[in-house]
Backbone as CSV, one residue per row, in Angstrom:
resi,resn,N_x,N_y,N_z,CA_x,CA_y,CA_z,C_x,C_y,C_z
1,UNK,0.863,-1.149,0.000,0.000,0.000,0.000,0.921,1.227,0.000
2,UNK,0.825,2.137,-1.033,1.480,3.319,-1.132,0.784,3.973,-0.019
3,UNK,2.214,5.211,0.006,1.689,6.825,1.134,0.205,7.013,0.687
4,UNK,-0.117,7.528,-0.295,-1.586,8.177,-0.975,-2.623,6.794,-0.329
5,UNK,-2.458,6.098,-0.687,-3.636,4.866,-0.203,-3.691,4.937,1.873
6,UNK,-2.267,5.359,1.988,-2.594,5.024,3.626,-3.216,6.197,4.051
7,UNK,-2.657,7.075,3.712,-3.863,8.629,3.975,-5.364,8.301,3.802
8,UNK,-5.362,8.202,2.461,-6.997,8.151,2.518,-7.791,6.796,3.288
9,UNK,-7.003,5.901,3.587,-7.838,4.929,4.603,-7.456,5.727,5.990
10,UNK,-6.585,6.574,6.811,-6.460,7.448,7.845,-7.760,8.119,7.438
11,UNK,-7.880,8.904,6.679,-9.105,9.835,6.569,-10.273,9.388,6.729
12,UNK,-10.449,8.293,5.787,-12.057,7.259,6.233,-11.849,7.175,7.550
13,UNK,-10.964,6.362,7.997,-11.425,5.653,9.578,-11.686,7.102,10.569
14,UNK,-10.996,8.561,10.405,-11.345,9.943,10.932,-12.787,10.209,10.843
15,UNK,-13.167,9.790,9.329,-14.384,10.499,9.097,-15.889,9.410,10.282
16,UNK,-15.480,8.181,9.697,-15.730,7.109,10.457,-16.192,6.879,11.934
17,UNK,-15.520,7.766,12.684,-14.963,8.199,14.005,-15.878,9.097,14.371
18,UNK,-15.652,10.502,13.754,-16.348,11.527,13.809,-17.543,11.000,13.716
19,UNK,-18.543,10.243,12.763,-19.779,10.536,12.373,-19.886,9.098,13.377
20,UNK,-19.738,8.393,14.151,-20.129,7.694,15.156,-20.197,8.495,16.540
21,UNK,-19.212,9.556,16.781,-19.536,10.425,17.536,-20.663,11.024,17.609
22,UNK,-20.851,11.661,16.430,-22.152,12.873,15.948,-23.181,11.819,16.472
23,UNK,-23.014,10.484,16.180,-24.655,9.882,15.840,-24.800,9.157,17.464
24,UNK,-23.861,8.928,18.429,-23.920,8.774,19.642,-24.249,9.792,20.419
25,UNK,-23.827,11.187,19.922,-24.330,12.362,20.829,-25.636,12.264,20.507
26,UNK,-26.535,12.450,19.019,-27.668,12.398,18.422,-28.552,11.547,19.480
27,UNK,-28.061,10.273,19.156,-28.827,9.196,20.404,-28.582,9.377,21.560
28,UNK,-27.622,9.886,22.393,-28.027,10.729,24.097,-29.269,11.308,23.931
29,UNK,-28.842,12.553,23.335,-29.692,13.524,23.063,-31.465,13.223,22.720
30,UNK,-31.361,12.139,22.122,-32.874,11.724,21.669,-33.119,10.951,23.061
31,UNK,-32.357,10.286,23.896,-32.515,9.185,24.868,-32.609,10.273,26.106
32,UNK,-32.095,11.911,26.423,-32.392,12.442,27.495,-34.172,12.942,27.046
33,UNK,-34.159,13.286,25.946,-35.443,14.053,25.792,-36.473,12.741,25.708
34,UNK,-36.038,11.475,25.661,-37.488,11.144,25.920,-37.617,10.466,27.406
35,UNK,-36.861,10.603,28.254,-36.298,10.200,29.828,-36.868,11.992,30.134
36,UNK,-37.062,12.750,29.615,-37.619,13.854,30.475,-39.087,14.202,29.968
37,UNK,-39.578,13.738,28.800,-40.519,13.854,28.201,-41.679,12.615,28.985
38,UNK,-41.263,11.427,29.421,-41.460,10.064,30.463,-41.588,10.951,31.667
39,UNK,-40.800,11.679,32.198,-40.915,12.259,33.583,-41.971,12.789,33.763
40,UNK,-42.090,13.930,32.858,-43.055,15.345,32.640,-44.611,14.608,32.581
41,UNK,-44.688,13.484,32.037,-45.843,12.611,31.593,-46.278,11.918,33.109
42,UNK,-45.039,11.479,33.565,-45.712,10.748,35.119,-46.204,11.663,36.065
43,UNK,-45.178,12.920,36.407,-45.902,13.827,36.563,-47.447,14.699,37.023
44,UNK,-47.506,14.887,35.646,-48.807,14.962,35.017,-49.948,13.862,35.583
45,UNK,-49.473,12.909,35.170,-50.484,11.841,35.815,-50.836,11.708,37.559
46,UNK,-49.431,12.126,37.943,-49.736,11.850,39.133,-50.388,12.880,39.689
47,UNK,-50.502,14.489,39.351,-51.431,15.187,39.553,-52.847,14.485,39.125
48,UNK,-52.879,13.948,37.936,-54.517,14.333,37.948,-54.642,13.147,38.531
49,UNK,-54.416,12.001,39.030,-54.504,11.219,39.692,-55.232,11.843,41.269
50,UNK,-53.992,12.653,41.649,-54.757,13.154,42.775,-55.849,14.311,42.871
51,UNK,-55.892,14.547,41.926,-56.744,15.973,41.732,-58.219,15.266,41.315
52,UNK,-58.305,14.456,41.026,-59.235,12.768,40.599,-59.951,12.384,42.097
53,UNK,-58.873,12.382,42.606,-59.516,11.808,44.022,-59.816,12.835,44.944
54,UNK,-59.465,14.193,44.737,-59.795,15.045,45.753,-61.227,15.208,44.950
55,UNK,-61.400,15.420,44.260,-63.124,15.768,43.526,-63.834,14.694,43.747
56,UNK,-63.909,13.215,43.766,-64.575,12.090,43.964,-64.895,11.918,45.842
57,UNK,-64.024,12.869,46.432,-63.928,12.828,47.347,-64.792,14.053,48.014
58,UNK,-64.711,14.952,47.068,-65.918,16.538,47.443,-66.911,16.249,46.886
59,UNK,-67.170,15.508,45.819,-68.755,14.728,45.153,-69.320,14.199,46.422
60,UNK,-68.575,12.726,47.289,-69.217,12.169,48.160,-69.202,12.657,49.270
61,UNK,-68.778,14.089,49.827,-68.819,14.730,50.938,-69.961,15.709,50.572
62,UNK,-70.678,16.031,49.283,-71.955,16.964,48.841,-73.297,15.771,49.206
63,UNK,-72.510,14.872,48.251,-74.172,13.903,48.469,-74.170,13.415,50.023
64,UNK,-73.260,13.437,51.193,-73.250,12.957,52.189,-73.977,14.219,52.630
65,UNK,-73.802,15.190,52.359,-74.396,16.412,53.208,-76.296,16.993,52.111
66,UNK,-76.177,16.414,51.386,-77.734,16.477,50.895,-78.436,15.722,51.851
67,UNK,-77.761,14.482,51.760,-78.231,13.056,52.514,-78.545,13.459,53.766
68,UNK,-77.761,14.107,54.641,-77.741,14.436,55.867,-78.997,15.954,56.073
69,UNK,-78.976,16.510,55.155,-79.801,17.892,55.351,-81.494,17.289,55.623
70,UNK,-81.809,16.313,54.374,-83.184,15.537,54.671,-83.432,14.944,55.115
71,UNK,-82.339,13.788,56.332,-82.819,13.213,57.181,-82.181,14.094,58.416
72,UNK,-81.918,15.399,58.324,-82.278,16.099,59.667,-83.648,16.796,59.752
73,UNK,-84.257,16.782,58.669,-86.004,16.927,58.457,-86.954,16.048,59.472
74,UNK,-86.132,14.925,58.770,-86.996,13.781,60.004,-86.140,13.604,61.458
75,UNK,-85.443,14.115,61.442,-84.931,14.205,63.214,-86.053,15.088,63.904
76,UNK,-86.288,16.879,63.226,-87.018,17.612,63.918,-88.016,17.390,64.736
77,UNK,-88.749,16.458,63.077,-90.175,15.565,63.070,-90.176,14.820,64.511
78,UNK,-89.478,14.053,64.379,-89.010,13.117,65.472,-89.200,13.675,66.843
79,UNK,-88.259,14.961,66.576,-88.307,15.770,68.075,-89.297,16.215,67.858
80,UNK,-90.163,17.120,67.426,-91.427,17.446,67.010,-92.566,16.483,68.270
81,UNK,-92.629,15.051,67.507,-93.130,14.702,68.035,-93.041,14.206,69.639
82,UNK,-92.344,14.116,69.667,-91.838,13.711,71.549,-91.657,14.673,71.784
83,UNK,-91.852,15.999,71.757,-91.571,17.526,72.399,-92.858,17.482,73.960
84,UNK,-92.719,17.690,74.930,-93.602,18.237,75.943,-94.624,18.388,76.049
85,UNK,-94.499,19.681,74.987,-96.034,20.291,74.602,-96.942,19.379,73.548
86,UNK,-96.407,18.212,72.943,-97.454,17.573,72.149,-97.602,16.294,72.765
87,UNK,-97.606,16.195,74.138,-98.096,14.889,75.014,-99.377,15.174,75.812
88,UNK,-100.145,15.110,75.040,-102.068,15.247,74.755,-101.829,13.694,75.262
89,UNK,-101.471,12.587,75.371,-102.617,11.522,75.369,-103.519,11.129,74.554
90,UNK,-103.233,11.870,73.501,-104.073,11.298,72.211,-103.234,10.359,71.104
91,UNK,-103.743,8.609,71.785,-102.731,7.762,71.138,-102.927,8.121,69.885
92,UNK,-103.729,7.980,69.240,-104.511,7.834,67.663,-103.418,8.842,67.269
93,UNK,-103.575,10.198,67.366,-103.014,11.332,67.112,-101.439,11.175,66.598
94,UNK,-100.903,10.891,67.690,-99.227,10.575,68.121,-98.920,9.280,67.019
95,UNK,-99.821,7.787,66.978,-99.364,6.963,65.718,-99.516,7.265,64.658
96,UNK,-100.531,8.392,64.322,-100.731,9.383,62.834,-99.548,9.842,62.552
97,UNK,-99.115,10.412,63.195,-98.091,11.456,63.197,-96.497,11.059,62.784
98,UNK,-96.473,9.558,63.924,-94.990,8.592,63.783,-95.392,8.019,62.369
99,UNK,-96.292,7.801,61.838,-97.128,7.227,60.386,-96.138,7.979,59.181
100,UNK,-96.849,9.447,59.807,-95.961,10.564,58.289,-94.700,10.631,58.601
101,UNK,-94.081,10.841,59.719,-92.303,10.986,60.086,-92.043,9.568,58.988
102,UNK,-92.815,8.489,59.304,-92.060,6.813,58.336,-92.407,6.992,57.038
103,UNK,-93.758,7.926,56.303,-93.352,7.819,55.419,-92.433,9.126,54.598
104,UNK,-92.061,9.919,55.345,-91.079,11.079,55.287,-90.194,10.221,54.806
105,UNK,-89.233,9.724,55.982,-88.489,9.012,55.959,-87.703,7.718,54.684
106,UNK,-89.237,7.253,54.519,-88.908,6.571,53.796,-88.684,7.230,52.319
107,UNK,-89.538,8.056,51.688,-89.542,9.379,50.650,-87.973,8.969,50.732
108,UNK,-87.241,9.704,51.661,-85.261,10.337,51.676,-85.015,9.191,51.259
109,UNK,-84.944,8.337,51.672,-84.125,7.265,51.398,-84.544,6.580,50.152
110,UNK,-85.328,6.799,49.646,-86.131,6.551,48.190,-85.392,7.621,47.227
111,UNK,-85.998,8.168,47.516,-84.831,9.725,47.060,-83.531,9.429,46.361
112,UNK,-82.676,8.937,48.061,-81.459,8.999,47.564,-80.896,7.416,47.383
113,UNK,-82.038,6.998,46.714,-81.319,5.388,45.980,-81.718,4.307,46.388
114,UNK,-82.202,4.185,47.956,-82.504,3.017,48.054,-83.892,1.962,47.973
115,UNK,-83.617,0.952,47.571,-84.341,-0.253,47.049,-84.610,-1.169,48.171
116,UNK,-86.036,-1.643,48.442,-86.085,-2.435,49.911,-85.883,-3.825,48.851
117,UNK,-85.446,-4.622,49.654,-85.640,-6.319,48.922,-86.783,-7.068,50.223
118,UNK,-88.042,-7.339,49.484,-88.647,-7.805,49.951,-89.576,-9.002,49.400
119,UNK,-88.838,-10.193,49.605,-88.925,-11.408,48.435,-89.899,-12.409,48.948
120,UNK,-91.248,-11.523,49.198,-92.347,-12.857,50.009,-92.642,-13.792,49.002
121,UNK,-92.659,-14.945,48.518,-93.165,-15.775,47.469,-92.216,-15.678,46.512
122,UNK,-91.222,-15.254,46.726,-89.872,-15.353,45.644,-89.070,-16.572,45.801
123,UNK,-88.500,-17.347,44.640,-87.736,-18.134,44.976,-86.560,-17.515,45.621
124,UNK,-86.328,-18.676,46.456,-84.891,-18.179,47.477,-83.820,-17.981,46.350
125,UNK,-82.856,-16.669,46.436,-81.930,-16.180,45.782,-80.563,-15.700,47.095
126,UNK,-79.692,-16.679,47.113,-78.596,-16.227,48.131,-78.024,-15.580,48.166
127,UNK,-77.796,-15.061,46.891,-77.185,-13.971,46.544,-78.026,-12.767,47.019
128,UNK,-79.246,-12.530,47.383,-79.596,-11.367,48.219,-80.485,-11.746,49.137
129,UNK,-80.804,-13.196,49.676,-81.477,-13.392,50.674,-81.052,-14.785,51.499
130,UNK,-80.981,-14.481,52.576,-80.320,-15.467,53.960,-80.944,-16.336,54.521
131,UNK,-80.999,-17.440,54.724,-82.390,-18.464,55.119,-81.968,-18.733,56.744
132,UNK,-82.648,-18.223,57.509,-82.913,-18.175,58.693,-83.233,-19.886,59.245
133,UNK,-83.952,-20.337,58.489,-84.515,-21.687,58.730,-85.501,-21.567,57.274
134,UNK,-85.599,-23.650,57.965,-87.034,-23.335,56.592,-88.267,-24.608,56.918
135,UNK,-88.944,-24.073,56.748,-90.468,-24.604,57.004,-91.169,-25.332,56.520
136,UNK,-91.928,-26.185,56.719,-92.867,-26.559,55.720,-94.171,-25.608,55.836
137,UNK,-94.604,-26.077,54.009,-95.679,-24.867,53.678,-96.790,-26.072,52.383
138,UNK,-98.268,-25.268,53.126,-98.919,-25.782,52.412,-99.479,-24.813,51.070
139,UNK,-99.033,-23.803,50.785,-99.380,-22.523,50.248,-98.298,-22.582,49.259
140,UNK,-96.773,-22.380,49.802,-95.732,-21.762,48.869,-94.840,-22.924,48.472
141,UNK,-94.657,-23.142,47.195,-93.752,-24.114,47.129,-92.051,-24.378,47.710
142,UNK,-91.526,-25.380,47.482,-90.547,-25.647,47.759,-89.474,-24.987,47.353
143,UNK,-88.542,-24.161,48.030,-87.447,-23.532,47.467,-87.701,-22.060,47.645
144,UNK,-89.058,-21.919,48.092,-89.669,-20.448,47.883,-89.645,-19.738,49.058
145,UNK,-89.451,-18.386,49.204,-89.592,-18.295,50.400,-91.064,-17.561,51.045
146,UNK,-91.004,-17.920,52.628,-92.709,-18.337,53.150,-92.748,-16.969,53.661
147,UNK,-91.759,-16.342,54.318,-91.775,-15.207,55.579,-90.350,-14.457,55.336
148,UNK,-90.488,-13.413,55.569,-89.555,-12.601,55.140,-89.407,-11.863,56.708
149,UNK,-88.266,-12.243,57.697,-88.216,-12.134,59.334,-87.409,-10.140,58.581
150,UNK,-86.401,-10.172,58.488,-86.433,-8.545,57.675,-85.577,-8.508,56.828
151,UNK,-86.495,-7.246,56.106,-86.012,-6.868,54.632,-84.960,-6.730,54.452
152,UNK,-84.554,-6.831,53.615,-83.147,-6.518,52.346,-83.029,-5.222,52.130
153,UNK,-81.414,-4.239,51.428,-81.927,-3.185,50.802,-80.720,-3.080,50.023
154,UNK,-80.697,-2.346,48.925,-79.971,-2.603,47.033,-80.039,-0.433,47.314
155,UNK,-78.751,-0.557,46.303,-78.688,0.977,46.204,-78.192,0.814,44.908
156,UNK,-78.581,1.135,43.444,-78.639,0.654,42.652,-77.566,-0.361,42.076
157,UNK,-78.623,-1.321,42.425,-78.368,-2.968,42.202,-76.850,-3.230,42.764
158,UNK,-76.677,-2.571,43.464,-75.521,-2.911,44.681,-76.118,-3.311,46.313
159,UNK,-76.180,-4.836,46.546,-76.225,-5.178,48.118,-75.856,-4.435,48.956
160,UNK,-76.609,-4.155,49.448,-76.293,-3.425,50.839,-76.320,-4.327,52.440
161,UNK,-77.425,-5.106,52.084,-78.108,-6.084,53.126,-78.777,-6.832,52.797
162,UNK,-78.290,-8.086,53.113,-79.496,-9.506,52.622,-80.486,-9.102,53.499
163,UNK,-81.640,-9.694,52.378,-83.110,-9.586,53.767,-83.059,-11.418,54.299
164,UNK,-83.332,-11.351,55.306,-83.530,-12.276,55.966,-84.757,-13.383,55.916
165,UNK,-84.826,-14.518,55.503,-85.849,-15.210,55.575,-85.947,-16.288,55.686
166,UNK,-87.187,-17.063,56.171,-88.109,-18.129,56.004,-87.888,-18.415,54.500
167,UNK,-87.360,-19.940,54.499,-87.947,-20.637,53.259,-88.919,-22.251,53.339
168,UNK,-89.367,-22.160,52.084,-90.565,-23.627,52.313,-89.462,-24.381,51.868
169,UNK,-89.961,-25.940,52.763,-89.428,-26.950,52.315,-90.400,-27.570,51.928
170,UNK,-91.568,-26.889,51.056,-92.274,-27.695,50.584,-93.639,-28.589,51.398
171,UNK,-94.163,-29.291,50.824,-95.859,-29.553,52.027,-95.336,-30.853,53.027
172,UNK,-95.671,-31.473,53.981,-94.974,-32.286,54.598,-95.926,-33.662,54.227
């Protein structure tokens, strides 16, 4: 290999050199910006993450305080009725009265979602009702239930409370 040939293979392997440099800085450079572009993104998330839960968290502290404003309606009622001055001795009067406070009462809680489960003559379903015992029945068939000892209640179609019951074992 002549002088002239060894130069220009010196020069390639320079140029060679250089442009593996250039293209390693290139790739840092692309590899910091997307390692800070990843950061800026988690970030981000992790705000609205929490900014997510502080609002889900002031939603159910509003409906807790609606909830609470209408059944302090029926507290008054309540006191209302057992107050001093409305102890007349007039039974009739006084079970009228505890009559509208229950169905007040019941209104709110209707209101705000809830569903009684009350499965007289329903086949037994365990999934929302508890068998206390079970009976024989000349009326309701087997599997069914006879007596419902107390109700169930669902806030949309979410269990809250099995209702409790009597089931037939059928006629003896």
């Amino acid at each position: 290999m002549d002088e002239a040939e060894k130069l220009e293979v010196e020069k390639l392997i320079e140029e060679v050199e250089k442009s593996t440099d250039e293209t390693f800085a290139e790739g840092h450079n692309a590899l910091a910006q997307a390692q800070d572009k990843y950061l800026r993104l988690f970030a981000e998330f992790e705000n609205y993450r929490t900014r997510t839960a502080k609002e889900q968290l002031e939603l159910i502290n509003t409906a807790n305080g609606k909830l609470l404003t209408k059944l302090s309606e029926v507290k008054d009622n309540f006191d209302r009725a057992f107050a001093e001055e409305n102890k007349s001795g007039d039974l009739e009067a006084f079970e009228k009265g505890v009559k509208l406070i229950q169905e007040q009462f019941d209104k709110v809680l209707t209101e705000f979602g809830l569903e009684t489960i009350d499965p007289t003559g329903e086949i037994f379903d365990p999934n929302f009702h508890e068998a206390l015992m079970d009976q024989p029945s000349e009326n309701v068939p087997e599997g069914n239930v006879v007596l419902v000892y107390q109700k169930g209640y669902k806030i949309k179609n979410k269990l809250l409370k099995t209702a409790k019951v009597i089931v037939s074992s059928g006629k003896q």
